[in-house]
C-alpha positions in Angstrom: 74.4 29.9 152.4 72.1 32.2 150.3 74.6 35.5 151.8 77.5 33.4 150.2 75.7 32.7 146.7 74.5 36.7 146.7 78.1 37.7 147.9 79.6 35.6 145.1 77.1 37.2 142.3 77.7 40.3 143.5 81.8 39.8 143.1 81.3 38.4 139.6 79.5 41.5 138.7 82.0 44.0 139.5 84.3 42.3 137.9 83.1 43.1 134.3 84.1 46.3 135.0 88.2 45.3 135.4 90.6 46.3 132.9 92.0 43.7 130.9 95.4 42.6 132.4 97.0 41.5 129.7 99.5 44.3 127.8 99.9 46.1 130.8 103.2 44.2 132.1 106.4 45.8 130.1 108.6 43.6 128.4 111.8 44.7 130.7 109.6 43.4 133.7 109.0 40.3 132.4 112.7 40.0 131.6 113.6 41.2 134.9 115.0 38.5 137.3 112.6 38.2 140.1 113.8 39.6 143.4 115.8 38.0 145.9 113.6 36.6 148.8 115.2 37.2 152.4 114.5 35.9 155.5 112.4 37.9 157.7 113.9 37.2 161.4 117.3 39.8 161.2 114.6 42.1 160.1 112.2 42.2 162.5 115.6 41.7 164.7 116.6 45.0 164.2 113.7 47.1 165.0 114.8 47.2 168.6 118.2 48.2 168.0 118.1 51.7 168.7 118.8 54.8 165.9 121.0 58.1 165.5 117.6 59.4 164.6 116.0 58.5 168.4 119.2 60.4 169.9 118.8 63.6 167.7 114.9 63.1 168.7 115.6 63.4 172.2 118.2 65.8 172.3 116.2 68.2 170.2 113.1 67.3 173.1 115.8 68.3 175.6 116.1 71.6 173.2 112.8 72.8 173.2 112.2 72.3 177.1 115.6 74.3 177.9 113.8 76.9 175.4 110.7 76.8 176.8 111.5 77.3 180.8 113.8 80.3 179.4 111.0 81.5 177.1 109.0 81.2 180.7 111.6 83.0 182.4 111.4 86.1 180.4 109.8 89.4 181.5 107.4 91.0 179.5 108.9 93.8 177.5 109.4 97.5 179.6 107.0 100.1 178.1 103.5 100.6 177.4 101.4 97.2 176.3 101.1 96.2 172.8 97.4 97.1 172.9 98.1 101.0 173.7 100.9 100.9 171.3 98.3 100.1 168.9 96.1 102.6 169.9 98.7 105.1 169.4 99.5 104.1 166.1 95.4 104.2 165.1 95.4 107.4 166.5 98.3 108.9 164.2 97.3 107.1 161.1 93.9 108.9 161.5 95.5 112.0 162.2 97.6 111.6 158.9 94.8 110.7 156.8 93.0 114.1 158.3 96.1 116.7 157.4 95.6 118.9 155.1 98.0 118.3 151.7 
């Protein structure tokens, strides 16, 4: 009991700090007709029906596996390694910035 009378002084004090609520409901939405209530049963109804959306999902799943095995499949490029390529490329740069203008 005294957790309920502290819990409802404790409510009451925060709401002092509400905006008043009056003025802040246009005069076209008071005019407004208020919506159309539906029942909800067709709606929840249709959440199992499948979507167009589920067969792009899994044909772009089927996609990106086909992609992946061939990505898989692929041999690493003939040549030297990315890492001496690099190496090379550091060693001319430095080279440049050493020749004489």
């Amino acid at each position: 009991m005294p957790r309920a009378l502290l819990l409802l002084l404790l409510l009451g004090a925060c709401a002092a700090e509400l905006p008043p609520i009056e003025g802040t409901i246009s005069q076209a939405a008071r005019a407004a007709p208020e919506p159309q209530l539906i029942p909800v049963g067709p709606i929840l109804a249709q959440r199992d029906v499948p979507v167009r959306a589920r067969a792009a999902e899994l044909e772009l799943d089927a996609r990106a596996a086909g992609l992946r095995r061939e990505a898989g499949a692929l041999s690493p490029p003939a040549g030297p390694s990315l890492e001496a390529e690099g190496e090379a490329l550091r060693r001319r740069a430095e080279e440049l910035r050493n020749a004489p203008l």
